[in-house]
N, C-alpha and C positions, 0 to 999 in steps of 0.2 A: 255168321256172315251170310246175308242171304245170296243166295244162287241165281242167274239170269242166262236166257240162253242169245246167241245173236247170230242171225246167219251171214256167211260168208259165201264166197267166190275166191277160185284161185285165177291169179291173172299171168301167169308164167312169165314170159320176161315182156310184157308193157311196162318197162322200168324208162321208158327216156317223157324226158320232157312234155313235148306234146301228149304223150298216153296218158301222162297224170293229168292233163290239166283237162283231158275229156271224161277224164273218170271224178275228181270232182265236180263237173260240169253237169253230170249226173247224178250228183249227192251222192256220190261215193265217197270214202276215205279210202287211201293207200294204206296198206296196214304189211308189216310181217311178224310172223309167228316163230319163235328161235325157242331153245332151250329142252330138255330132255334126251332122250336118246336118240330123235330123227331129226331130216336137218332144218335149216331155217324155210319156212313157206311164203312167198308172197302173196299175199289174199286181197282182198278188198270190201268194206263193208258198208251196210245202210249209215249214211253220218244220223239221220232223226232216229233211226232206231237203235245203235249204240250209246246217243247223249240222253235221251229220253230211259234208257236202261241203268246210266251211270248217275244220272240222276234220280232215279228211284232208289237205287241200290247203294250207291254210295262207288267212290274213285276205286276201292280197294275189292270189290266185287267180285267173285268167281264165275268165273263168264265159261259155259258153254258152246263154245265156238264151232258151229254147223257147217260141215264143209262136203264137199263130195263124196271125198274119199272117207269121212267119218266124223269123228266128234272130238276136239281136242278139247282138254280142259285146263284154262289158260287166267290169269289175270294181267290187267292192264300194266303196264310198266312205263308206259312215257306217251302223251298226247302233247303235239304239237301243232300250234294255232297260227292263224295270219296274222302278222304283227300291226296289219291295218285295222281289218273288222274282223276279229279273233275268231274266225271260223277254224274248226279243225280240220288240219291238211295233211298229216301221216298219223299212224298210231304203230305203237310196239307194244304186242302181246308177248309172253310168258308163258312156257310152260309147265303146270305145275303139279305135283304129286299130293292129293288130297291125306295121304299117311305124313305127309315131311314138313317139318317148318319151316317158317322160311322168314325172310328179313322185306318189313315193309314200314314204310311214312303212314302214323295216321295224325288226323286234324284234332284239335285242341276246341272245346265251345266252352266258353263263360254261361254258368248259369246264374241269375238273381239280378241284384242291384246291389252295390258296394255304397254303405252308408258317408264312407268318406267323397264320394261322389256327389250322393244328393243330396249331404245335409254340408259335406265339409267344403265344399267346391275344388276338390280334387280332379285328376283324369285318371282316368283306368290305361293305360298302358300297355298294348301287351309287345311281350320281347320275343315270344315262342310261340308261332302259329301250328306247331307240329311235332311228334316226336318220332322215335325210330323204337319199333319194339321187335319182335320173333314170337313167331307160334305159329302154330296151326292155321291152313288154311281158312276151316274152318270156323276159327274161333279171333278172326281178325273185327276186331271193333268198325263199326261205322265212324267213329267218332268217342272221343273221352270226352267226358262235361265234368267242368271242376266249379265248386261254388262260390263266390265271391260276394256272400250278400252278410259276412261280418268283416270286408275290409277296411280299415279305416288310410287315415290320411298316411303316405309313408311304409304302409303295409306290404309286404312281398309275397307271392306264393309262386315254389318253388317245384323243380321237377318230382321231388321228394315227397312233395303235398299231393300228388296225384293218385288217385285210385282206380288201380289197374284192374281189369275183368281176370278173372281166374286163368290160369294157363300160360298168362303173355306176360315175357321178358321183355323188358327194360334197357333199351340198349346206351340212351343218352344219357347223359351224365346229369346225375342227381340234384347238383347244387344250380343248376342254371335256373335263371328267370321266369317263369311264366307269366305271368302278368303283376304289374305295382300298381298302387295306389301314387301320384306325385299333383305335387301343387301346381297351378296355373302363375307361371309367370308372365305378368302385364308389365309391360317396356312404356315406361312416360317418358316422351322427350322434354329433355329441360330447355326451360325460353330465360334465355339469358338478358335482364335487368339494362335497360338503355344506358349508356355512360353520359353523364350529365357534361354537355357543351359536344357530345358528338353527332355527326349529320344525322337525321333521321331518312331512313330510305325512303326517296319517292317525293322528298321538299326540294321547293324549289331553290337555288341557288339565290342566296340574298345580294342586293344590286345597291353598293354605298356611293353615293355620286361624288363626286371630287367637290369643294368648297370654292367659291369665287366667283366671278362673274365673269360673259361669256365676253370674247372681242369681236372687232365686224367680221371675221372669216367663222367664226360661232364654235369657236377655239374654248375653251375654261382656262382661265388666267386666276391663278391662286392667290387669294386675299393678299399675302402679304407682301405681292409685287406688286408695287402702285403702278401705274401708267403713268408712262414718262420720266418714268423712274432713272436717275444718273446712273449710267455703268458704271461697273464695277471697275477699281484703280489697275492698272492691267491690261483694262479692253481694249483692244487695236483701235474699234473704233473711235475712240478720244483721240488719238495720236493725231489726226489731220486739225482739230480745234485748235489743240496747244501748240501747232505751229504756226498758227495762223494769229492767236493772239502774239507772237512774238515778233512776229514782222513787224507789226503794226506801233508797238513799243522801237520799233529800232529808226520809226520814220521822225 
C-alpha cells in the first residue's frame, strides 16, 4: 500500500457551527483523529490536498498526518460529503500501528469483456462493489481485479473465485455474489384486437334520423300516422261528436 503524507492544523475547540463553516470557507475539511493510546484530536486539513492524495493512492491509504506536535500515522476511516454538491465536509482518521492488522473495505474492479455480454446480449451485474479483509497495514490492496472475459450467459463469480494478494484474510463470506452474467428483459406491451361492433375511440357518434315527414311546427310525424288520422276508440276527444250525432237522431 503506498504511503502519502498530508499536513494538518490542530483547531482546539472551533467545533460550533459558524467555525465549521469558515473553515470550509477556506478549503478546509474538519477532521478528527481517534484511536491508539492518545486521545481523540481535532485537526483540520487541505480538502485539494487530501482528495488529490486519496486519489492517487487509493481510500485505504496510509496517511502521514503532519501536525505540530508530530507525526501521527493514521488511515482514513470515514469521509463525509454534502448531499447537494458532494464536497467533503468532515473526515475521521484512524490511528494505526504499521506492525498490527487490522480490518478494512476494499473495492472490487472487473477486468476484460464477458463474452456473454458482447456476443450473448447479456448484462454484467454486479451484486458486490467491495469486500472486507484483515492484514497488514502495509499490505492492504488498492483494489482486487477479478476477470470476467470467459463469462458466459447465466454465469456467476463468487467471493470464492477471488484472488487475494498474499497475507490478507478474507473476512466475507465465500459464497456471495460478485458479479453475474443475466439476460435483458424487453417488456412488450400487448395491443388488444378491436371487438367487432365496438365504438372505436375518437368516432364520431352516428346520428339515425327518425322516418316521416315533418308537420307545419317542423315536428317528424312517423310514417305510419296518417294525418287526420281517427282517434283512437277511447279518445275523450270523440266523446263531444257522438253526442252531437245523437241529438240530431232524437229531432
Amino acid at each position: 500500500m503506498q504511503e502519502i503524507s498530508v499536513s494538518a492544523e490542530a483547531r482546539g475547540d472551533k467545533n460550533t457551527k459558524h467555525q465549521l463553516s469558515e473553515l470550509r470557507r477556506a478549503k478546509k475539511i474538519p477532521a478528527v483523529v481517534y484511536g491508539g493510546k492518545d486521545k481523540p484530536v481535532s485537526v483540520a486539513v487541505g480538502a485539494k490536498e487530501l482528495m488529490e492524495a486519496l486519489k492517487k493512492a487509493g481510500a485505504n491509504a496510509i496517511i502521514h498526518l503532519k501536525l505540530a506536535k508530530g507525526t501521527d500515522t493514521v488511515i482514513l476511516k470515514e469521509l463525509q460529503r454534502d448531499v447537494v454538491n458532494g464536497q467533503p465536509v468532515h473526515a475521521d482518521f484512524k490511528r494505526i500501528d504499521l506492525k498490527e492488522k487490522i480490518v478494512v473495505q476494499v473495492p472490487l474492479h472487473a477486468v476484460g469483456e464477458a463474452p456473454g455480454v458482447k456476443l450473448g446480449g447479456g448484462l454484467l451485474e454486479h451484486v458486490l462493489r467491495q469486500i472486507e479483509i484483515r492484514c497488514l497495514p502495509t499490505a492492504i490492496p488498492k483494489a482486487i481485479d477479478f476477470d470476467v472475459s470467459a463469462m458466459q450467459v447465466n454465469d456467476a463469480l463468487h467471493v470464492r473465485d477471488l484472488k487475494l494478494p498474499e497475507g490478507v484474510e478474507l473476512l466475507t463470506k465465500a459464497d456471495q455474489v460478485v458479479v453475474h452474467v443475466v439476460i435483458v428483459k424487453v417488456e412488450v406491451e400487448a395491443v388488444a384486437a378491436p371487438v367487432e361492433g365496438a365504438p372505436v375511440e375518437g368516432a364520431e357518434p352516428e346520428v339515425i334520423a327518425a322516418k316521416g315527414k315533418k308537420d307545419e311546427e317542423g315536428n317528424v310525424v312517423p310514417a305510419d300516422k296518417k294525418a287526420g288520422a281517427a282517434p283512437a276508440a277511447g279518445d275523450k276527444k270523440a266523446a263531444p261528436a257522438a253526442k252531437e250525432g245523437a241529438k240530431k237522431e232524437g229531432k
